[in-house]
Structure formats: structure tokens, C-alpha cells
PDB file of N, CA, C and O in Angstrom:
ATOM      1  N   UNK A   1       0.814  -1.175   0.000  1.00  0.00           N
ATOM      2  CA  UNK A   1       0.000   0.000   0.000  1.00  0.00           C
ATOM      3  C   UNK A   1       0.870   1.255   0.000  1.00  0.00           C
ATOM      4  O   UNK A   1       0.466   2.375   0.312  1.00  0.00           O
ATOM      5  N   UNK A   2       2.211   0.918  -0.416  1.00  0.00           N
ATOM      6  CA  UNK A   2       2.701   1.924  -0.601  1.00  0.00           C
ATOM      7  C   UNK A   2       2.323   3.492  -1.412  1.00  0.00           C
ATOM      8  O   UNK A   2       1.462   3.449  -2.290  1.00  0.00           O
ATOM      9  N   UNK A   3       2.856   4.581  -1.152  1.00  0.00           N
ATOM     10  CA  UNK A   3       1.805   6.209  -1.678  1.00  0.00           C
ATOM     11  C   UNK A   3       0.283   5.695  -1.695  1.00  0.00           C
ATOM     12  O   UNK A   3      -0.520   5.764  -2.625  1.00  0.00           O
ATOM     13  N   UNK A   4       0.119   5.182  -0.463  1.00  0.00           N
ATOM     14  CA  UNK A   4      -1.123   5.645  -0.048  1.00  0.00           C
ATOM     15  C   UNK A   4      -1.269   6.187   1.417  1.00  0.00           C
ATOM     16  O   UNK A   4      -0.426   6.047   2.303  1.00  0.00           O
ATOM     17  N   UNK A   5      -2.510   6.846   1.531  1.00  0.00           N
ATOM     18  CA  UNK A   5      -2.184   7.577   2.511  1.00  0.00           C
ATOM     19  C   UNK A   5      -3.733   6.856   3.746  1.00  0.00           C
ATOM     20  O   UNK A   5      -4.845   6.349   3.598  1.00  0.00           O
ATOM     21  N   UNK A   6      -2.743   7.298   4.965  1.00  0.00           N
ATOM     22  CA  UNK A   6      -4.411   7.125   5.938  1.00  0.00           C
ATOM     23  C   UNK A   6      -5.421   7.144   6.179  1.00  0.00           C
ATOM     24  O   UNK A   6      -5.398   8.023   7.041  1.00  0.00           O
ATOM     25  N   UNK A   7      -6.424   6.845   6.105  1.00  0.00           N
ATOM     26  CA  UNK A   7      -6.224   5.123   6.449  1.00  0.00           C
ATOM     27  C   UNK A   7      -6.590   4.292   5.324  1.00  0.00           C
ATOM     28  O   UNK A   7      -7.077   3.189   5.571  1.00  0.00           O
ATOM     29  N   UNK A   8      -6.438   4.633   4.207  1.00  0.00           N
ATOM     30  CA  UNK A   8      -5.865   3.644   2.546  1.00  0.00           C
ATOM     31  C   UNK A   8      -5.366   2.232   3.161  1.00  0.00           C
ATOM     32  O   UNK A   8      -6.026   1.253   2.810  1.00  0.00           O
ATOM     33  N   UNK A   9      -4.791   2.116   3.623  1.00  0.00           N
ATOM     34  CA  UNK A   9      -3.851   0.990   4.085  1.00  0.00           C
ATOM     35  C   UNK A   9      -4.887   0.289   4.739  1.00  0.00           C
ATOM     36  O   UNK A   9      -5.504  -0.476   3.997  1.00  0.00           O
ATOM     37  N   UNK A  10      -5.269   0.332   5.961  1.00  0.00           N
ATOM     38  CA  UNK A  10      -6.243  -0.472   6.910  1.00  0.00           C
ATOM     39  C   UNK A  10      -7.064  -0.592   5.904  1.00  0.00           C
ATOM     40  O   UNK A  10      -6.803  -1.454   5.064  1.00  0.00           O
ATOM     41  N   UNK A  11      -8.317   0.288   5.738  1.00  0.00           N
ATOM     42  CA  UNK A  11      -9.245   0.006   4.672  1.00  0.00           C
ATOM     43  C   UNK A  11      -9.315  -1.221   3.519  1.00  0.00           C
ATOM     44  O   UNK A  11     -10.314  -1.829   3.135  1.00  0.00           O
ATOM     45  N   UNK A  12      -7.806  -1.388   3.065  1.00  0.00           N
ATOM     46  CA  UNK A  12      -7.976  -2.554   1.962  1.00  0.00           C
ATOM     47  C   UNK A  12      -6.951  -3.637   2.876  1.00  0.00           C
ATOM     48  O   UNK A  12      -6.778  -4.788   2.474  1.00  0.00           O
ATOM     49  N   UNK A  13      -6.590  -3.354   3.580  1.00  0.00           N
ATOM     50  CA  UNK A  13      -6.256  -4.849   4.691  1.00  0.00           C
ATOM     51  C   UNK A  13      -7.296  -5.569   5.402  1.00  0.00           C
ATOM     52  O   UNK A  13      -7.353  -6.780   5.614  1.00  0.00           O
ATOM     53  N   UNK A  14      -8.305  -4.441   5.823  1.00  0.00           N
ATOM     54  CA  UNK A  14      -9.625  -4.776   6.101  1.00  0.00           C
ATOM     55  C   UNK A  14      -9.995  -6.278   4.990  1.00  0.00           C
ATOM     56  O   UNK A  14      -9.904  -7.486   5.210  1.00  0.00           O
ATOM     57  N   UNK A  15     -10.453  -5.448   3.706  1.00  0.00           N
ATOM     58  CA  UNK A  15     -10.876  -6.157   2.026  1.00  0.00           C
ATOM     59  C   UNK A  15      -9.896  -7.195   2.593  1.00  0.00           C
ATOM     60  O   UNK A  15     -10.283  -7.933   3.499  1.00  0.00           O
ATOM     61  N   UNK A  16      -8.999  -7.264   2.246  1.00  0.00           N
ATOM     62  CA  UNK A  16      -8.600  -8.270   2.204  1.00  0.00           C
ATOM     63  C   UNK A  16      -8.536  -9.845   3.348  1.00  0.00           C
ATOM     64  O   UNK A  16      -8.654 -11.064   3.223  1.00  0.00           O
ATOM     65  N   UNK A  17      -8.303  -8.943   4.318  1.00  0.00           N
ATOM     66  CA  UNK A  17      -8.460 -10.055   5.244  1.00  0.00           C
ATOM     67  C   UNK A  17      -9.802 -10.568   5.186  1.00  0.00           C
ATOM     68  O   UNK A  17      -9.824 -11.781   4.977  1.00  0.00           O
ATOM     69  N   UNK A  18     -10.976 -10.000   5.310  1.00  0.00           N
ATOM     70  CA  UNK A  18     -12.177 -10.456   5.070  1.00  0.00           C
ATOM     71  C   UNK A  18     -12.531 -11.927   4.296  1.00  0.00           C
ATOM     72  O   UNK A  18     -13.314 -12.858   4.488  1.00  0.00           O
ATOM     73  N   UNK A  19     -11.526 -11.591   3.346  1.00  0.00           N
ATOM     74  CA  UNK A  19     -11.180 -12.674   2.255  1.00  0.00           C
ATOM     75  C   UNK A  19     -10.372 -14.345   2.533  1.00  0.00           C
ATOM     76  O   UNK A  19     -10.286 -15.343   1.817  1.00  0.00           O
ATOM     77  N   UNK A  20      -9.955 -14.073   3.710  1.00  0.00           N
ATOM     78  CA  UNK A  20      -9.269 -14.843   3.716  1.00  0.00           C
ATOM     79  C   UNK A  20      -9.575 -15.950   5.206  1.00  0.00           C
ATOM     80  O   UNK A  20     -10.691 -15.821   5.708  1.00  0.00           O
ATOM     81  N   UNK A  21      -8.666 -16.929   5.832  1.00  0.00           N
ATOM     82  CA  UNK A  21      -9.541 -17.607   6.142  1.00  0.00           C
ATOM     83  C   UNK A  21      -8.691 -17.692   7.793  1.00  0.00           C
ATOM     84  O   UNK A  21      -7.590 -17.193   8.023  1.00  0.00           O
ATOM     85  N   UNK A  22      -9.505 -18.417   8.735  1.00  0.00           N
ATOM     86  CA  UNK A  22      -8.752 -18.269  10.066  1.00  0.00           C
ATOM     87  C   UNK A  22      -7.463 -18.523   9.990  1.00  0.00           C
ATOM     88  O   UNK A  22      -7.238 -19.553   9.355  1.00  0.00           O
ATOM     89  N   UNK A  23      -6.153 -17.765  10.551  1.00  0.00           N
ATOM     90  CA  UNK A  23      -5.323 -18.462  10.547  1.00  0.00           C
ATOM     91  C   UNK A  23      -3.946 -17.759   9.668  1.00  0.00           C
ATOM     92  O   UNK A  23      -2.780 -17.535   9.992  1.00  0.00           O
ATOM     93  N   UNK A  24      -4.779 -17.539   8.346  1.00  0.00           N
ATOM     94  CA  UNK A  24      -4.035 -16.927   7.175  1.00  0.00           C
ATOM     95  C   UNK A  24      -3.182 -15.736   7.940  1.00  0.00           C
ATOM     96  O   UNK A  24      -3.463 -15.200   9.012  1.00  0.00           O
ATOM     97  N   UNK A  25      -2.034 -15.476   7.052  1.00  0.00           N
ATOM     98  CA  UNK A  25      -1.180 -14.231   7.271  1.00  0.00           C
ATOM     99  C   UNK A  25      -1.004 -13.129   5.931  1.00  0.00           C
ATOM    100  O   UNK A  25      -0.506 -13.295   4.818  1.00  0.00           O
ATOM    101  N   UNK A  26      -1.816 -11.632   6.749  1.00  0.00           N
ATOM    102  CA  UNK A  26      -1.285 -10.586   5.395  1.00  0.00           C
ATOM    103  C   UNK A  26      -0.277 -10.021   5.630  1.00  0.00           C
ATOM    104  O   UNK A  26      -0.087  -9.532   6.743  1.00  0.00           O
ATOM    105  N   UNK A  27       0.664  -9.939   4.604  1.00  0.00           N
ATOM    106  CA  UNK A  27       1.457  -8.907   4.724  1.00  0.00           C
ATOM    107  C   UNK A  27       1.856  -7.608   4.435  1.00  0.00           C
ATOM    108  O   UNK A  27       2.553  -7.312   3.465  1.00  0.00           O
ATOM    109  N   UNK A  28       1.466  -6.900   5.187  1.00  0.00           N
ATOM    110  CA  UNK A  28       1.194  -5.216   4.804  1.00  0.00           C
ATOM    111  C   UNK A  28       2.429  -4.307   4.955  1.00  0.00           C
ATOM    112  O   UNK A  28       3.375  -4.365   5.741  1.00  0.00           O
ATOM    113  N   UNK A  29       2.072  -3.279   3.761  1.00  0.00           N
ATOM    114  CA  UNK A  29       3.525  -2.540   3.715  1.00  0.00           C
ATOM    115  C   UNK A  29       3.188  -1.748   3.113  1.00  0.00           C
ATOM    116  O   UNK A  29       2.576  -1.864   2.051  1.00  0.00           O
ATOM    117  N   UNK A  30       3.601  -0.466   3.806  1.00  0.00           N
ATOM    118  CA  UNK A  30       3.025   1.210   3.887  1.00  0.00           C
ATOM    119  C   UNK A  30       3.960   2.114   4.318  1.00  0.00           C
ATOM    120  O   UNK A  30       4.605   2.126   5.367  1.00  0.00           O
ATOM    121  N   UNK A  31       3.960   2.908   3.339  1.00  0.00           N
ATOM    122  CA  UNK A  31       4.686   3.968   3.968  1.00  0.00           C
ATOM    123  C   UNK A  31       4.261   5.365   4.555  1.00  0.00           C
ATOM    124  O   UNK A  31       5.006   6.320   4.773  1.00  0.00           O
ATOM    125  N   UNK A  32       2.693   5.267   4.796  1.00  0.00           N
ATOM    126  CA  UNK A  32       2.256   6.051   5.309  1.00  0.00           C
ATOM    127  C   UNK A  32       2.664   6.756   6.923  1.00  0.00           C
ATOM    128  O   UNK A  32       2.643   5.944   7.848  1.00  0.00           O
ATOM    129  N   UNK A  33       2.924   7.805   7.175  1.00  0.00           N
ATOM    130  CA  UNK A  33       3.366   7.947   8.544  1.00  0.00           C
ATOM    131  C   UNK A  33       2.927   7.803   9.693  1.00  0.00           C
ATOM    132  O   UNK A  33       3.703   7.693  10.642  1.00  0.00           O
ATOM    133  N   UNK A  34       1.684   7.775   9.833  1.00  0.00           N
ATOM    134  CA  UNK A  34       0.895   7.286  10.707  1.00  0.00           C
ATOM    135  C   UNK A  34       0.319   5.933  10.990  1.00  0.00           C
ATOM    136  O   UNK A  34      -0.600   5.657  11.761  1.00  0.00           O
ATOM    137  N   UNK A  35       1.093   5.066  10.155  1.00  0.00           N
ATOM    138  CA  UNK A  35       0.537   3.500   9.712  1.00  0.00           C
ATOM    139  C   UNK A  35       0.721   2.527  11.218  1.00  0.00           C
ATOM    140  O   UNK A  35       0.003   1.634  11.669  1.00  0.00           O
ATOM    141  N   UNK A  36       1.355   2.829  11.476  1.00  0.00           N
ATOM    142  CA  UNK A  36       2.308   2.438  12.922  1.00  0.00           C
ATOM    143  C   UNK A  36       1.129   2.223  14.058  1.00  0.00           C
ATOM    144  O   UNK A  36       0.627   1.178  14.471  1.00  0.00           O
ATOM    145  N   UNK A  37       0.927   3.317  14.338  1.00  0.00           N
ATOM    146  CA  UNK A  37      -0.241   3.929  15.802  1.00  0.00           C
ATOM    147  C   UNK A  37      -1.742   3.125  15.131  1.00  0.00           C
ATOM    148  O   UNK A  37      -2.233   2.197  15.774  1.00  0.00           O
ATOM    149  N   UNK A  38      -2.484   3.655  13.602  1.00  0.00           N
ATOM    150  CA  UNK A  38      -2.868   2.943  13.191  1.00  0.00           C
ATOM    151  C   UNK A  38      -3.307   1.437  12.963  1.00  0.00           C
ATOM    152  O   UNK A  38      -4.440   0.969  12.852  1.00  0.00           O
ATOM    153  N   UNK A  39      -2.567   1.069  12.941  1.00  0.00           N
ATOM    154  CA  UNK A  39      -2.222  -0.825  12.679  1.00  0.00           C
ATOM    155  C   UNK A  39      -3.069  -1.379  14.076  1.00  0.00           C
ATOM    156  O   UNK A  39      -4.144  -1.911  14.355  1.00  0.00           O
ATOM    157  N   UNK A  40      -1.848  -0.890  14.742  1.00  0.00           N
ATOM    158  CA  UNK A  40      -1.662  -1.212  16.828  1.00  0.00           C
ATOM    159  C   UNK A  40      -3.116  -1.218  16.823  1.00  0.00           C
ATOM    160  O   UNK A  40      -3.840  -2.164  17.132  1.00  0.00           O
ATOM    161  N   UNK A  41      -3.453  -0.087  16.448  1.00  0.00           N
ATOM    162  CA  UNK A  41      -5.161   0.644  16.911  1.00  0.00           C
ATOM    163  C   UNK A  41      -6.089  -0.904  16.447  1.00  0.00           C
ATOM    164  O   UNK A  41      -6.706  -1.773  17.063  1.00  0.00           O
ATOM    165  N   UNK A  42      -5.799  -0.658  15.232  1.00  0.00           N
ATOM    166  CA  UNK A  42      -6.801  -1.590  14.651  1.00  0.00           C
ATOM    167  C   UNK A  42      -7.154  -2.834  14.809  1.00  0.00           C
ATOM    168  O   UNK A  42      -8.280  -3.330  14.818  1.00  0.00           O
ATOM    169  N   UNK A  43      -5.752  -3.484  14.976  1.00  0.00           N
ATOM    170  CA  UNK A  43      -5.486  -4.868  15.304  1.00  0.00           C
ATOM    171  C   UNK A  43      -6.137  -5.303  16.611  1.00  0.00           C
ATOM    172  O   UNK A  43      -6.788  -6.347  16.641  1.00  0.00           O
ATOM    173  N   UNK A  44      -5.953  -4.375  17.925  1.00  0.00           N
ATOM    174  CA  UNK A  44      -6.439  -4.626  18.866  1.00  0.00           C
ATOM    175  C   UNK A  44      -7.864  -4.322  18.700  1.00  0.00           C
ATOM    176  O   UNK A  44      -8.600  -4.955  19.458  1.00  0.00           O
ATOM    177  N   UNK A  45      -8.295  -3.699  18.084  1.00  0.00           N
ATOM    178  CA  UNK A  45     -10.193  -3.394  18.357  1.00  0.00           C
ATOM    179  C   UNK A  45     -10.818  -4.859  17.935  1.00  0.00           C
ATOM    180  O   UNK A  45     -11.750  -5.448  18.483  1.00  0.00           O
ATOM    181  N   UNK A  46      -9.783  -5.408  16.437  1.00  0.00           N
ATOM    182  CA  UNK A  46     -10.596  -6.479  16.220  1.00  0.00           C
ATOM    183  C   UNK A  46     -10.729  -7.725  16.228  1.00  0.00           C
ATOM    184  O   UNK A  46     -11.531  -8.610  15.929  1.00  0.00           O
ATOM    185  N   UNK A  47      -9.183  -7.469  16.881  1.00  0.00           N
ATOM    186  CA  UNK A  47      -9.049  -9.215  17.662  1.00  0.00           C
ATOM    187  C   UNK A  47      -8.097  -9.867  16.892  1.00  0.00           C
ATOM    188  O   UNK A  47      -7.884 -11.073  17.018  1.00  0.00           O
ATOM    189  N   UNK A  48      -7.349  -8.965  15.889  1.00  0.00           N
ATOM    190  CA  UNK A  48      -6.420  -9.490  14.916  1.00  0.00           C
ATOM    191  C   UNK A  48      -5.313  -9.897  15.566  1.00  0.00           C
ATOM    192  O   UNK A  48      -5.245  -9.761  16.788  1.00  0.00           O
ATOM    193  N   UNK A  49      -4.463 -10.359  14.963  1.00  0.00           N
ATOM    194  CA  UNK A  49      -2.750 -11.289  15.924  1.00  0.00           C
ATOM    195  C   UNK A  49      -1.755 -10.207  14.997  1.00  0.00           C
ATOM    196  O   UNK A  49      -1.693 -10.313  13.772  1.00  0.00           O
ATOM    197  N   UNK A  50      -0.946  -9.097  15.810  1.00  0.00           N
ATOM    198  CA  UNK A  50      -0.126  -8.719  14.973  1.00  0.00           C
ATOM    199  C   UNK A  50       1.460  -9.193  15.311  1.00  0.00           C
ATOM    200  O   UNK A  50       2.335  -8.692  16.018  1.00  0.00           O
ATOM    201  N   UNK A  51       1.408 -10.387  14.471  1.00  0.00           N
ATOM    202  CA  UNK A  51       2.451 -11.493  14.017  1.00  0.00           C
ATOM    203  C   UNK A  51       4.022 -10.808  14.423  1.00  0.00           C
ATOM    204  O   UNK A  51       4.812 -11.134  15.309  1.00  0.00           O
ATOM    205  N   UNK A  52       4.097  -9.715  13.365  1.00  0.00           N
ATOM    206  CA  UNK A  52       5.214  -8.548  13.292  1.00  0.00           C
ATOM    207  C   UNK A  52       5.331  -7.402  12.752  1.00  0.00           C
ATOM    208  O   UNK A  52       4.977  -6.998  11.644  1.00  0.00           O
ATOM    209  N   UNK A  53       5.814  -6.936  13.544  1.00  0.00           N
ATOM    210  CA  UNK A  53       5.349  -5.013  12.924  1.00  0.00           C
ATOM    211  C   UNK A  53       7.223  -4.641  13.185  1.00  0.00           C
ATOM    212  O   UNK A  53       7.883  -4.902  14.191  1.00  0.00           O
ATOM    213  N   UNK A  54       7.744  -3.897  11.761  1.00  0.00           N
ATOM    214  CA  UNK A  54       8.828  -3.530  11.987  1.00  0.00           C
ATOM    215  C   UNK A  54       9.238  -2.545  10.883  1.00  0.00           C
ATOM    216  O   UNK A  54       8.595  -2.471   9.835  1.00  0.00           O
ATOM    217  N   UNK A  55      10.142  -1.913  11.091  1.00  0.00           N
ATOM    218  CA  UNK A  55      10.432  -0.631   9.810  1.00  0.00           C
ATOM    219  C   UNK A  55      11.460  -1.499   8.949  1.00  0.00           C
ATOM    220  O   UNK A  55      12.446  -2.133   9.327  1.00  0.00           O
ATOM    221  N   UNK A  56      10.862  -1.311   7.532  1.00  0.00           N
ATOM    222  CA  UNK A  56      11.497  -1.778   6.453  1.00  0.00           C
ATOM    223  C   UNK A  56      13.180  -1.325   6.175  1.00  0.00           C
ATOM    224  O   UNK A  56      14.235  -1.940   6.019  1.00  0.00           O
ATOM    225  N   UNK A  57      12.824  -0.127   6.207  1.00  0.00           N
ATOM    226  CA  UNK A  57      13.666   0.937   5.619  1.00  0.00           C
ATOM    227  C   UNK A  57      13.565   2.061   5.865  1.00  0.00           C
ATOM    228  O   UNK A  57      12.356   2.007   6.091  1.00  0.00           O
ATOM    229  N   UNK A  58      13.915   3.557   6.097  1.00  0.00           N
ATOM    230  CA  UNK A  58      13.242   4.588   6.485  1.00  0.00           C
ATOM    231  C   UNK A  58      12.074   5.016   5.965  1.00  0.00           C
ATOM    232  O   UNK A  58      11.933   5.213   4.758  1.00  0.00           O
ATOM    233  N   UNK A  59      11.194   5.184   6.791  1.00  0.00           N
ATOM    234  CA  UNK A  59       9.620   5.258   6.471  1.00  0.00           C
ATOM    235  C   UNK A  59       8.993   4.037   5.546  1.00  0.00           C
ATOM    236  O   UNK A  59       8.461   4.371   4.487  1.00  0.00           O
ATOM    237  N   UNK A  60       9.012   3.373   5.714  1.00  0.00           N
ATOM    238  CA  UNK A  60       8.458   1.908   5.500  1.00  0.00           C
ATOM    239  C   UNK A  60       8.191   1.250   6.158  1.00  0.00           C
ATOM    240  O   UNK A  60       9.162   0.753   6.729  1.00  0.00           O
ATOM    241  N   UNK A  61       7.072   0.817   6.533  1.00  0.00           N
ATOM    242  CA  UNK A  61       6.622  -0.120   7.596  1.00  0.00           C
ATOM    243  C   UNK A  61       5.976  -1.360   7.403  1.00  0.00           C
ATOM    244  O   UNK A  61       4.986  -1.185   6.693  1.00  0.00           O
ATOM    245  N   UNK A  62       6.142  -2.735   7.791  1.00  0.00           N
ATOM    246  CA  UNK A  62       5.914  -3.599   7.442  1.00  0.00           C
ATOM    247  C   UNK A  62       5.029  -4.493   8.520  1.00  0.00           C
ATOM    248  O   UNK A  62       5.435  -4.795   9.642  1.00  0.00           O
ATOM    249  N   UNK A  63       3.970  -4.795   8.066  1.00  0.00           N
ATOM    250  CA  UNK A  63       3.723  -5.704   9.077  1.00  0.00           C
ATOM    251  C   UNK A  63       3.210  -7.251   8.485  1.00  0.00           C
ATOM    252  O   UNK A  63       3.228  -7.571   7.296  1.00  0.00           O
ATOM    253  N   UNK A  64       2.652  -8.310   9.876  1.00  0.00           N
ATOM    254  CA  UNK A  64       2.061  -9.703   9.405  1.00  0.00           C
ATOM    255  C   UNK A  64       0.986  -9.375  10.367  1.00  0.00           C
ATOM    256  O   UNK A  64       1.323  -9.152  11.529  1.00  0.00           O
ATOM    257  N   UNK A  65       0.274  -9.342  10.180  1.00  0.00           N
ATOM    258  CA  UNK A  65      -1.365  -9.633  10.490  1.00  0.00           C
ATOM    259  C   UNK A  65      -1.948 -11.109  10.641  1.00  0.00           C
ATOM    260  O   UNK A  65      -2.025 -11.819   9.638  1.00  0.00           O
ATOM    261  N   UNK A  66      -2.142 -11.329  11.230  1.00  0.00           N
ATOM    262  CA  UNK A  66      -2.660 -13.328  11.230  1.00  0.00           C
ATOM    263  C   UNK A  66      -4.701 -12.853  11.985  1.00  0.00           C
ATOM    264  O   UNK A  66      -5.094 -12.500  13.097  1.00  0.00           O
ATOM    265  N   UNK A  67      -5.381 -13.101  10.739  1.00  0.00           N
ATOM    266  CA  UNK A  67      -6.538 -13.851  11.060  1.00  0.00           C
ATOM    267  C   UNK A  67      -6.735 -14.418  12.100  1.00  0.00           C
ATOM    268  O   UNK A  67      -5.786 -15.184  12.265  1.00  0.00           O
ATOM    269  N   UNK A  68      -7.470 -14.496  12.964  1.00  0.00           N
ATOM    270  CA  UNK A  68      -7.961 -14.680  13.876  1.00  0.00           C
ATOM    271  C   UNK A  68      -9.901 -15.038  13.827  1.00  0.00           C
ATOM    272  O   UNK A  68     -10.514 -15.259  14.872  1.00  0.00           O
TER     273      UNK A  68
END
């Protein structure tokens, strides 16, 4: 989801995970600046497993999301 901006990123991680099945892992990667606080936020409201969250590269952020 790179040059996209907040909350672009969640929104189609949302789509996507929806899609997919207990268990599965997405892997998301954004360079949005606020993606970080974001993610944390999200993951915990919905019960998601955040696998690993770490900076790619400067301003790149990467995470694994696991279905739940």
C-alpha cells in the first residue's frame, strides 16, 4: 500500500483479510506515517494477531497480520 495515505492501508487490509480464512497471514507494507499507531489501533479493536510489525527501511513499515 505503498503512496497511499491514511487510512488507505487499513481500509484494503480490512478487504482483504475479510477474504481470507482463520489463521491466514497478510502482509502489509506502507509507507504512510501514521501506519504504525494505526495498525496497533486496529489490530487490537478487532481481535487481529499482529504477528510482526517492523520498519522496512526509512519510512516503510511492514507488518504480518494473522486472522484470527
Amino acid at each position: 500500500m505503498r503512496g497511499t495515505s491514511c487510512p488507505g492501508p487499513i481500509v484494503e487490509a480490512k478487504k482483504l483479510l475479510n477474504g481470507m480464512r482463520k489463521g491466514e497471514v497478510l502482509k502489509l507494507v506502507s509507507d504512510c506515517p501514521g501506519i504504525r499507531a494505526d495498525v496497533r489501533s486496529w489490530v487490537k479493536a478487532t481481535g487481529m494477531d499482529l504477528a510482526d510489525a517492523r520498519e522496512n527501511a526509512p519510512g516503510e513499515y511492514v507488518f504480518h497480520i494473522r486472522k484470527r
